[in-house]
N, C-alpha and C positions, 0 to 999 in steps of 0.2 A: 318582899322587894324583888324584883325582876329586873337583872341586868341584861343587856341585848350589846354582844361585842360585837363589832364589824371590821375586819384588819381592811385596808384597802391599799391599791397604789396606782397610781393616774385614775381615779374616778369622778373625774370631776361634774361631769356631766351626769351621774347618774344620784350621785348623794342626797344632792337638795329634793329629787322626787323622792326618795328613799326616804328619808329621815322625815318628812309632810306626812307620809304613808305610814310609817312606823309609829309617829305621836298619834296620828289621826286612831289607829287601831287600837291602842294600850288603851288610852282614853276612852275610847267605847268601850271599850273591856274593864274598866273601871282599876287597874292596875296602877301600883303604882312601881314607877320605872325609872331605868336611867340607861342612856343611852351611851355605849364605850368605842368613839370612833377611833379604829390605834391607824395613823399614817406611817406606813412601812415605807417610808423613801421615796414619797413621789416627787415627781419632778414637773408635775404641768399646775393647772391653777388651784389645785386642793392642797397642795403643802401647805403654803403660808397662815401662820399662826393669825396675822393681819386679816387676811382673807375668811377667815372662819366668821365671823358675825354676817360678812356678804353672806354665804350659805346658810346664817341660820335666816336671814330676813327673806331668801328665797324660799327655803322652807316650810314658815310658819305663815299661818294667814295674817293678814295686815292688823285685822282686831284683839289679836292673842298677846298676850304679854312678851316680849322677849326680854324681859329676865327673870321668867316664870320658867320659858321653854330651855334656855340656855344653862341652867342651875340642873334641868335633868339629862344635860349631853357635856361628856366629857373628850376630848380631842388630846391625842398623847402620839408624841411623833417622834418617831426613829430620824436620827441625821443622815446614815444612808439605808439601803435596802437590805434585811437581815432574814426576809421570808414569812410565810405565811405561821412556820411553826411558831417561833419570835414574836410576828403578832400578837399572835393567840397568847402567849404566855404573858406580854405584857398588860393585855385587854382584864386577863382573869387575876393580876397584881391588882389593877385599878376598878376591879368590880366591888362592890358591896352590899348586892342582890344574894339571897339563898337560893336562889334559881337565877340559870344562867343558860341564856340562849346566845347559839352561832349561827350566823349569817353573811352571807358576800354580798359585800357592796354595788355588785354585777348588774340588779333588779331579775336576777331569774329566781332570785329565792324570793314569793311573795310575802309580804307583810300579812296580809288576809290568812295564809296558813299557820298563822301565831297561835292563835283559840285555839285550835285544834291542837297543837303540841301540848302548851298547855294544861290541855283540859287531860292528857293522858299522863303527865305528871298528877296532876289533883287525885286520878283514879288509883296512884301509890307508886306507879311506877321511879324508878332512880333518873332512868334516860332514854330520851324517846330519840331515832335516828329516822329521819327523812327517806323517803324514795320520792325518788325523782319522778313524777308523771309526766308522760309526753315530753322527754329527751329532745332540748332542740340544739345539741352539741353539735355544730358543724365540724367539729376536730374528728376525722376518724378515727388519731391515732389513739384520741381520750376515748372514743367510745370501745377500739378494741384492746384498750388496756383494763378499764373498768370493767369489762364482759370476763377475760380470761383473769385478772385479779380475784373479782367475787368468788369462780368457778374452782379458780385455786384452795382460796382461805377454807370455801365450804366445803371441799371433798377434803382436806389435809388436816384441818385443826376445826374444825368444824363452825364454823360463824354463823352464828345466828341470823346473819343482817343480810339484807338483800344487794344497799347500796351505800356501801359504806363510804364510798367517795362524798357523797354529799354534806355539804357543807353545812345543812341548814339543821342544827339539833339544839335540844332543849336537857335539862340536866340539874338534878340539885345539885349543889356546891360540892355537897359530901363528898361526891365522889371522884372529886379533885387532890382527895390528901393521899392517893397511892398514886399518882400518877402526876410528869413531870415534862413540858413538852420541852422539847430542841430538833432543830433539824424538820423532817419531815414526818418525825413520828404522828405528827396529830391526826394522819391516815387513818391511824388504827389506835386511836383515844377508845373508838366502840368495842374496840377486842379487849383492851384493857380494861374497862370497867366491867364488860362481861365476865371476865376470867377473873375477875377480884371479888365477884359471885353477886353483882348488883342485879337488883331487876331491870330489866332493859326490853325495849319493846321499838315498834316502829310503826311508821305513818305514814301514806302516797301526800306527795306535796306538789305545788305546782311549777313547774320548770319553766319560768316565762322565757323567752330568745332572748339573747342580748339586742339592744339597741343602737349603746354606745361603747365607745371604746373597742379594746383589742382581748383574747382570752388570755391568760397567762400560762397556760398551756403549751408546750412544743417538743419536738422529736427528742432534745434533750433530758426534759424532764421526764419521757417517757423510760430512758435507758434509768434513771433515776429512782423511777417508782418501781423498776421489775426487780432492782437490787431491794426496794424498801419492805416489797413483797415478802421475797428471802429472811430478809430478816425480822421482818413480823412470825415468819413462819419458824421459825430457831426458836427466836424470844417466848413464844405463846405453847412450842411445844416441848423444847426443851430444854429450857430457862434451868428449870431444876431438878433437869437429869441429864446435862451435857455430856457422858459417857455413852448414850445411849445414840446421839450424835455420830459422835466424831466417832466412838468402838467401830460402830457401821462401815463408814470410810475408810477407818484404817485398818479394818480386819480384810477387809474386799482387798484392798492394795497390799496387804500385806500375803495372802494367799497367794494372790497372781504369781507377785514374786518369787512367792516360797516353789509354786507347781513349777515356774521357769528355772530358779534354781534347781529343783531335781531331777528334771527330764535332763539339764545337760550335765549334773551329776552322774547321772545313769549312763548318758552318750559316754559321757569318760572314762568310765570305770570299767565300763561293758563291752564298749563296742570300740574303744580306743580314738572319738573323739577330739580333738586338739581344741583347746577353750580359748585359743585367741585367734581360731577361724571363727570363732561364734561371737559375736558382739552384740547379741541378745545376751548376754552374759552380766552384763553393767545396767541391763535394762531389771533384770531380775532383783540384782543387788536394788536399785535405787528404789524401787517398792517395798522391799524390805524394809529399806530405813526411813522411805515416805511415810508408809503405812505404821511403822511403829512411833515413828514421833508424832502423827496426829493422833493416836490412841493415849497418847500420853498429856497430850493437849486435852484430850476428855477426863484422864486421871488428877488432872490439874484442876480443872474446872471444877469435879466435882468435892476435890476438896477444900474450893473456895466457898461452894455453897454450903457445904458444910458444917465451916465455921464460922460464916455470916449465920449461919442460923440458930448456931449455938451460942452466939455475941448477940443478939438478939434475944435469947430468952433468959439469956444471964442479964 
C-alpha cells in the first residue's frame, strides 16, 4: 500500500492537475494507493471541505467512477496555519500505506518521477531523497541558503545527501518510529533516518517552474532555516555527547578570562598597577563565570543522557 502525502496552503489552482496526474501514474503502475491531502490553513478556494468533490470532478476524467477515485483520497484540514512540519505529521497520523511518499502541492515535484522512487525502494533501500534537476527557484535567497546548508551539513557532520531541501521523497513507514516531526525539523527527516543507520540513497528528479500561485518561501524563513541548520548540526553531532559541545565554548571563554585575569594580576603585583584604572578587569571576571557555567551546562547534559540511557535499558 502506497500513501502519497501532500501538506498544501492556497493551492488551488494546481491540486485538481496534481491529483489527475498522480491517479493517472499509480494506475499505470499498477499500485495500489491512497492519496493524503492535509490543508494547513488555506484561506482561498481549496479549504472548503464542500469544495472538495468540485476538485475531485475536476480531477478525474468524466468516465471514471467518483466514488472509486474519492475512497483513495483523503483531505484532513487544519483550522488555522501550523506549518509545513504539522502537515507532514498530520498526513503520516492519517496514512495507512508501508511506504510513504512526500510531495508539494506546487506541481514542481512531477508525478512521472514516482517509478523511479519507487522502484529504488523495491531495490531494498529504507529512503530514497530527491535532487532536484534543473532548479527553477527564482527565490535567490532559497537558492543561496540551500547551496551554503548542503555545504555546511556535508563538511561538519557529514550528510550523505546532496539536496536535502527537497520535498519530494519516498520511504518505508519503518523508519518513522524514531523520528517525530514539529516545527521545522522535517529539514532533516533525511539526517535522521540516516544516523538511525537506515539505508538511504537518492535520485535526480524533475523540478518543473511554478505556474500558479506564490512560493512560501521568504527572507524570514530564511533567518529561520540558518538557526534550523545550527541545530540540526548540535542534534546529529552531539546529541550524545553534549560535553564535547559546550566544554569547547566554555573552556575558550574560560581561558580568555583566566589569561586577562593574570596579566593584570601580574600588572598588580609587579609593576604596581591600580585595578580600578583597568576595566578589562570585569571583562576577565565575566568569562570566567561565562565560560564555567556553560561547561556546566555540558556537565548537565551529559548526565541527562546518561540516565535516559540507563532508563532505557532497565
Amino acid at each position: 500500500m502506497l500513501s502519497i502525502i501532500i501538506p498544501f496552503h492556497n493551492e488551488a489552482e494546481n491540486l485538481p492537475t496534481l491529483i489527475k496526474h498522480l491517479i493517472e501514474v499509480c494506475e499505470k503502475a499498477g499500485k495500489e494507493f491512497e492519496i493524503v491531502l492535509v490543508d494547513d490553513g488555506s484561506d482561498d478556494t481549496s479549504v472548503a471541505i464542500s469544495n472538495f468533490q468540485f476538485l475531485l470532478r475536476q480531477a478525474q476524467d468524466p468516465e471514471q467512477s467518483r466514488g472509486t477515485i474519492s475512497k483513495k483520497i483523503k483531505l484532513i484540514k487544519h483550522k488555522k496555519r501550523l506549518g509545513k512540519g504539522e502537515a507532514l505529521n498530520t498526513g503520516v497520523k492519517n496514512a495507512v500505506g508501508n511506504v510513504i511518499v512526500f510531495m508539494d502541492a506546487d506541481l514542481q515535484n512531477d508525478p512521472e518521477d514516482l517509478p523511479k522512487l519507487l522502484a529504488k525502494i523495491d531495490e531494498g533501500n529504507d529512503f530514497v531523497n530527491g535532487i532536484r534537476k534543473g532548479r527553477h527557484d527564482d527565490n535567490l535567497l532559497l537558492k543561496s541558503y540551500s547551496f551554503l546548508a548542503e555545504k555546511f551539513l556535508k563538511k561538519f557532520i557529514q550528510s550523505p545527501f546532496t539536496d536535502i531541501n527537497c520535498g519530494y521523497k519516498a520511504f518505508k513507514k519503518v523508519v518513522l518510529s524514531e523520528f517525530s516531526f514539529y516545527g521545522n525539523n522535517f529539514r532533516f527527516f533525511p539526517l535522521a533516518v540516516f544516523y538511525n543507520g537506515y539505508k538511504v540513497t537518492e535520485i535526480e528528479v524533475k523540478n518543473n517552474p511554478r505556474k500558479f500561485g506564490k512560493s512560501k518561501f521568504g527572507s524570514g524563513k530564511l533567518i529561520t532555516g540558518i538557526f534550523d541548520t545550527l541545530t540540526a548540526y548540535f542534534i546529529y553531532k552531539f546529541a550524545a555527547q553534549p560535553l564535547h559541545f559546550f566544554g569547547v565554548i566554555g573552556g575558550l571563554l574560560f581561558t580568555g578570562g583566566f589569561i586577562i585575569s593574570l596579566i593584570l594580576a601580574v600588572e598588580r603585583l609587579f609593576f604596581g598597577v591600580l585595578l580600578y584604572q583597568r576595566p578589562v578587569l570585569w571583562l576577565g571576571l565575566a568569562l570566567i563565570i561565562v565560560g564555567i557555567q556553560i561547561i556546566m551546562t555540558g556537565i548537565i547534559g551529559e548526565l541527562i543522557v546518561y540516565l535516559d540511557k540507563k532508563n532505557t535499558k532497565s
